[in-house]
N, C-alpha and C positions, 0 to 999 in steps of 0.2 A: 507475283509478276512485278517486274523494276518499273512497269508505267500505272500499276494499282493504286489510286491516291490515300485507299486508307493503308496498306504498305506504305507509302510515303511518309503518311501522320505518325508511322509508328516509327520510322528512323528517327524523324525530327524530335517526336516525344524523348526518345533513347538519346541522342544529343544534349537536348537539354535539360537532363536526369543528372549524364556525366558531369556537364557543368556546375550544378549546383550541387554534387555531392562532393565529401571534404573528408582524404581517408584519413589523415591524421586525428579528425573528431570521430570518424567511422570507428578506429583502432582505439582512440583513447577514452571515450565514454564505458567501453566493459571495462578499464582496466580501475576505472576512475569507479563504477560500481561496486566492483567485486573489493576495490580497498574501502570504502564508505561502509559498506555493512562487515567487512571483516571489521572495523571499528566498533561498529555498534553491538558485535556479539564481544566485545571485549570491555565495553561499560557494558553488558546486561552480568560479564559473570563478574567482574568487578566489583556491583552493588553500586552502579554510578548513578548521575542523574536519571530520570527519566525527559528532564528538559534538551537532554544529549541526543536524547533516540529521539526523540521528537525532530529535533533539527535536521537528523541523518533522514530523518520519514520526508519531510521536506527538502532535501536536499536530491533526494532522490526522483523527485518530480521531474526537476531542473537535468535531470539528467534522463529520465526518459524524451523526455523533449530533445534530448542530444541525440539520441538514438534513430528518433525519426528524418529528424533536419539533415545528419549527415549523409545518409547514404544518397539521396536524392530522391529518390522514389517518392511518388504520387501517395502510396498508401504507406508509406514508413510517416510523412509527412503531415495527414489526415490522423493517424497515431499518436503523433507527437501532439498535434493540436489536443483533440479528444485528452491524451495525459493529462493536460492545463484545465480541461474545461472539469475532466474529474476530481480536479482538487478540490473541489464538493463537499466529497466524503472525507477529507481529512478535518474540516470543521467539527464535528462534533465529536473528533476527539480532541483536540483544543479544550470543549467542555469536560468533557471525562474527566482531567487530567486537571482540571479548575477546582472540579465535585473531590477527586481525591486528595487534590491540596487541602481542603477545605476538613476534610477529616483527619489527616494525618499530619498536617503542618508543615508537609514534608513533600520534595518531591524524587529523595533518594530514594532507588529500589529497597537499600537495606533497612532505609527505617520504616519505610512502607510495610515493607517485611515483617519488621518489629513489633508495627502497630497492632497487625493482625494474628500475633500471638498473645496479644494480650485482650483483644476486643472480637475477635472472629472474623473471617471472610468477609472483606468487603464486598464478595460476590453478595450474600445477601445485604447489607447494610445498603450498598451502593446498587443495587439493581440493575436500573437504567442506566446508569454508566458505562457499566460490563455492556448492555445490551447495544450499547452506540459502537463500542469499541471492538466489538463483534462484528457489527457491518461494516466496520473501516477496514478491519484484516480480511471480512469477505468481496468486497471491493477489490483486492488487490491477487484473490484467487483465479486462477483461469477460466473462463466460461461464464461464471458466475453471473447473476443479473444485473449488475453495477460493473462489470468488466468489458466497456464502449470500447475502450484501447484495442479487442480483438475483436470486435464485431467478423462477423463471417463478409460483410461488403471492401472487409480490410483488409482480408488474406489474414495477415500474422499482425495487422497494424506497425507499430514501431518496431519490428522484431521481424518484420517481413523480409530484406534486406541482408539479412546477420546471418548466416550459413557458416557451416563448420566448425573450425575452432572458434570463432569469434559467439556462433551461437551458441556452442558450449561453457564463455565465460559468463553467458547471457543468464545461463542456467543455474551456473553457480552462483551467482546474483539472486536469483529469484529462490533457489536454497537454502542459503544464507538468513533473506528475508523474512521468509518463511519461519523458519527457527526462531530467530530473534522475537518476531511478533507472537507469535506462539507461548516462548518462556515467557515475553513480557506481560502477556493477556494473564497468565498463571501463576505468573510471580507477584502481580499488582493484586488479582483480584482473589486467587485463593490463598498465597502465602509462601513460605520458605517451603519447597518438596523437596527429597529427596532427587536422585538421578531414576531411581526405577520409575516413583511415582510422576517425574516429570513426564517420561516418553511417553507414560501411557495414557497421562492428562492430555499431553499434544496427539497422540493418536487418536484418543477421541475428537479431538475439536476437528481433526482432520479427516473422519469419518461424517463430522455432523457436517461440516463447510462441505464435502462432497455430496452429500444428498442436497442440500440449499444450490451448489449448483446446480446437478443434474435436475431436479422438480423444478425451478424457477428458471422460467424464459428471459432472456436476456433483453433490458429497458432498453429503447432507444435514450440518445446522449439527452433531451428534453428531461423524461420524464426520469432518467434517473437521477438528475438533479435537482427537481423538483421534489422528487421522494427522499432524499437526502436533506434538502433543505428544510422540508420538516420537518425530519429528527430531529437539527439545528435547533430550531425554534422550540421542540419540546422539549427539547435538554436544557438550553436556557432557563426557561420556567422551572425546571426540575431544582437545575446548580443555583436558582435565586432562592426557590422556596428552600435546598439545604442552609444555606448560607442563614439566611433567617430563624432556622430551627437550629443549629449546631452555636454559630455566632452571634444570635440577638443582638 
């Protein structure tokens, strides 16, 4: 009814949604995504830095945060924050990626590559590395217990907003992603694969990241921060004690 006041609450809200959404950042944030990681699957097959993808990993924060703030929406907006607050989980792979300098001298994929046909898998040398860097690409998976960005109190979180084509470029985003992190997780830490042996090394991790999310209840944004930041700190200890053993 036109004299309802929470009908009323809900025009005002819708008013002041439109206002503060910006379709030019609505429109140019997927396009600004989907070119960001098409970049970064062109240094992974390149054999570029990994200080390159790293930057696009962060780069991509800054633009999920785009994602939210445009459209106007209350839960695109809660999204976007949550994005910031998850940048978390991209800490200890900062350390990963300290730990593999630290063995390889390097932090080109193709000499990383190198190294590990001469020395073996830094999946086993490096352990704990892999392990941190595991929870950074699970982090970034759907559902999953570090994935606050969707919570179910946020609809779609930052992605709530984004319908149709535009959720479709959303998708190819998170495809793209997906791949990249996948080969990089396989290229750094098991070595040079072939193409057969790549898909099927990404099909597994993409079978294991699926049971991790389905078995594992989703943290609230606290404690998955807090669980993260531990890793942090053990991985510190981890990259001081290689550092000490490797480079005395």
């Amino acid at each position: 009814m036109a004299g309802d006041p929470a009908h009323a609450q809900v025009l005002v809200q819708d008013n002041l949604d439109l206002k503060t959404a910006s379709p030019v950042l609505f429109v140019g944030v997927v396009l600004i995504a989907i070119g960001i990681w098409t970049a970064a699957f062109y240094v992974l097959v390149s054999g570029g830095s990994l200080l390159v993808i790293l930057g696009i990993y962060m780069l991509h924060k800054i633009v999920e945060h785009g994602f939210g703030l445009s459209s106007g929406s209350p839960y695109g907006k809660y999204g976007g924050v949550r994005s910031v607050i998850s940048a978390a989980s991209e800490i200890p792979l900062f350390v990963s990626i300290a730990v593999i300098a630290v063995y390889t001298r390097s932090l080109d994929l193709s000499a990383i590559m190198q190294y590990q046909q001469v020395h073996g898998p830094l999946l086993i040398i490096a352990f704990p590395a892999a392990c941190a860097m595991f929870l950074v690409i699970l982090s970034k998976m759907p559902f999953g217990p570090f994935s606050i960005v969707e919570a179910k109190e946020l609809v779609s979180g930052y992605k709530t907003e984004h319908f149709g084509i535009w959720r479709a470029g959303l998708e190819i985003c998170n495809g793209l992603k997906t791949y990249v992190l996948l080969a990089v997780f396989l290229g750094v830490f098991i070595g040079q694969l072939s193409l057969p042996w790549l898909l099927l090394g990404m099909i597994l991790m993409i079978v294991l990241l699926a049971f991790a999310c389905a078995l594992t209840p989703m943290m609230s944004p606290f404690d998955s921060v807090t669980l993260q930041m531990l890793v942090t700190g053990l991985m510190i200890i981890y990259a001081a004690a290689v550092l000490l053993v490797v480079h005395p």
